[in-house]
C-alpha positions as a Markdown table, in Angstrom:
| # | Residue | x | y | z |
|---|---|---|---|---|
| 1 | Unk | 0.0 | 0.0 | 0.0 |
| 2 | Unk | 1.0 | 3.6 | -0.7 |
| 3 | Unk | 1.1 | 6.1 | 2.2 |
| 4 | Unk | 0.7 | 9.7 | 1.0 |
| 5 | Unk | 3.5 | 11.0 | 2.7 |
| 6 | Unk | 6.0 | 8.7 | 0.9 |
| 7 | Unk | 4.5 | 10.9 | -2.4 |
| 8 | Unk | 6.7 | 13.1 | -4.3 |
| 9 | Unk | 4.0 | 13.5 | -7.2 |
| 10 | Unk | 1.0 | 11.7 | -8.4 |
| 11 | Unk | -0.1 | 11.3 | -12.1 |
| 12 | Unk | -4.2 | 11.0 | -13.7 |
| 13 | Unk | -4.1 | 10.8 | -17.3 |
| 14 | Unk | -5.3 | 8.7 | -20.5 |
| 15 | Unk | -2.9 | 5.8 | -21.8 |
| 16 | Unk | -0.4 | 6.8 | -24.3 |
| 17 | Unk | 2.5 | 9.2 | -22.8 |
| 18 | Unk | 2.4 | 10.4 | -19.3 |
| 19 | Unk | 4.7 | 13.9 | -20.2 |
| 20 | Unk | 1.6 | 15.7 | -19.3 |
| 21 | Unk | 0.3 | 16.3 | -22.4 |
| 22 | Unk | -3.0 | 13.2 | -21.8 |
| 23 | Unk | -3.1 | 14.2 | -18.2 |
| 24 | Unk | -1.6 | 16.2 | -15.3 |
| 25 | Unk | 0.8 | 15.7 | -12.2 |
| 26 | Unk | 0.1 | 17.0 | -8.8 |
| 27 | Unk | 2.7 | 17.2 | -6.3 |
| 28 | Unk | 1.8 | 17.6 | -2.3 |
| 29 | Unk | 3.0 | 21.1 | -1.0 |
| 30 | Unk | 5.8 | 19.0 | 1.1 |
| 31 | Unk | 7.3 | 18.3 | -2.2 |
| 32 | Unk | 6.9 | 21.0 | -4.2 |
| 33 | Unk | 10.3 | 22.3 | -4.1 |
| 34 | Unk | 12.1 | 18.5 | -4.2 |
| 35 | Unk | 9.8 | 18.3 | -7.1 |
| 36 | Unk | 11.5 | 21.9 | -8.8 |
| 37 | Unk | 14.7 | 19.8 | -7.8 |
| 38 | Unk | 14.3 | 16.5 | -9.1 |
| 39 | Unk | 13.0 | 17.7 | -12.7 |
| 40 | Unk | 15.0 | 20.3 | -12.7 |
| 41 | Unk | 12.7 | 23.9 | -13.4 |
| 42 | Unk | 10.1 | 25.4 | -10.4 |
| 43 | Unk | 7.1 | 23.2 | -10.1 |
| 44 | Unk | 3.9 | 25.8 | -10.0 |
| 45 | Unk | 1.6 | 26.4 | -7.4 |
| 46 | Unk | -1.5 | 25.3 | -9.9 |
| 47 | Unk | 0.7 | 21.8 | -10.2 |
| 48 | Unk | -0.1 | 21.1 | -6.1 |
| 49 | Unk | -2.8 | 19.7 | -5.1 |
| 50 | Unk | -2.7 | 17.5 | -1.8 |
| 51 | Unk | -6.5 | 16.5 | -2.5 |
| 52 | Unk | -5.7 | 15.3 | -6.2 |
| 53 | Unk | -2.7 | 13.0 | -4.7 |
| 54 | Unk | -5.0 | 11.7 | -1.3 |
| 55 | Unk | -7.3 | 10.6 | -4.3 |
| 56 | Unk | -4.5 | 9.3 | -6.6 |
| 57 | Unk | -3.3 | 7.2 | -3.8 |
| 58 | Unk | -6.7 | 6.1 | -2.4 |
| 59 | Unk | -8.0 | 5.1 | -5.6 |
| 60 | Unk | -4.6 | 2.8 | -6.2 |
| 61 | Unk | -4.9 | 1.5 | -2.8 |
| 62 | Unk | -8.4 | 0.3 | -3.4 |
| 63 | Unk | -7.0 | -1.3 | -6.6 |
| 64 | Unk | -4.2 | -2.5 | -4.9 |
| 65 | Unk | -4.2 | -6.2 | -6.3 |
| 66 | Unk | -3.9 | -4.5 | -10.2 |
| 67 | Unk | -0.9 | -1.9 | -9.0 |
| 68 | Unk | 2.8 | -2.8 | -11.0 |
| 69 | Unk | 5.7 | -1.7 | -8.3 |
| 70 | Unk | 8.8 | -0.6 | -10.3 |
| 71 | Unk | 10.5 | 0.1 | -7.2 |
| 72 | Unk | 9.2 | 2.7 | -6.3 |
| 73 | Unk | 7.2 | 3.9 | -9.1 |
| 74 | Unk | 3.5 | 2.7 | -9.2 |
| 75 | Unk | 1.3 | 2.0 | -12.2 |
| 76 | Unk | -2.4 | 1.1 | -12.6 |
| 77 | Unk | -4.7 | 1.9 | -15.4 |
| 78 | Unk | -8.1 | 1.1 | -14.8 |
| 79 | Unk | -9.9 | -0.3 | -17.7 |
| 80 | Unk | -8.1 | 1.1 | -20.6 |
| 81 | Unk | -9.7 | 4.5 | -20.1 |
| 82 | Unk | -7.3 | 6.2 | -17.2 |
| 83 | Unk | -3.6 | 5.9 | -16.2 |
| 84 | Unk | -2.9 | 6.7 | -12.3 |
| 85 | Unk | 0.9 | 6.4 | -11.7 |
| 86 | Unk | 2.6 | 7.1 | -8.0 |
| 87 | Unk | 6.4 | 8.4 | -7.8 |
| 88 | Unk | 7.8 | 8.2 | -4.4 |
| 89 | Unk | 10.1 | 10.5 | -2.8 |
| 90 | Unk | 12.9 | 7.1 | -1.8 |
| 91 | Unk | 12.7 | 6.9 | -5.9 |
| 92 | Unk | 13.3 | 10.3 | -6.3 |
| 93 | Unk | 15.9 | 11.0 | -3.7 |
């Protein structure tokens, strides 16, 4: 299971490409500037949103049995429509 402290950002998007352009990341406000950090320009206040990650994460820990772990980075689409992916800070650090 995800805790949502352990969440560096959180991604809700179609199936395809996950560079934002079929969906969005959100990162908590704990993370915002390890998020400016890790990809290297300032991650905006409209990109943090510790609702839309809570959500992220609940709905992947309700799904929990369909979740791929890549160490650290979790995957789940649910049923072809939606892509939810998890980064964790330990994968970012």
């Amino acid at each position: 299971m995800i805790k949502k402290e352990d969440v560096l950002k959180a991604y809700s998007g179609h199936p395809g490409c996950a560079c934002g352009c079929l969906g969005k990341y959100y990162y908590r406000k704990t993370t915002q500037e390890l998020g400016t950090k890790d990809r290297g320009y300032k991650v905006d206040d409209d990109e943090v949103s510790d609702v839309q990650v809570r959500r992220i994460v609940n709905i992947m820990n309700a799904n929990w049995d369909k979740v791929q772990d890549f160490g650290g980075c979790f995957h789940f689409e649910k049923s072809k429509s939606r892509v939810y992916t998890v980064y964790t800070i330990k994968e970012n650090e």
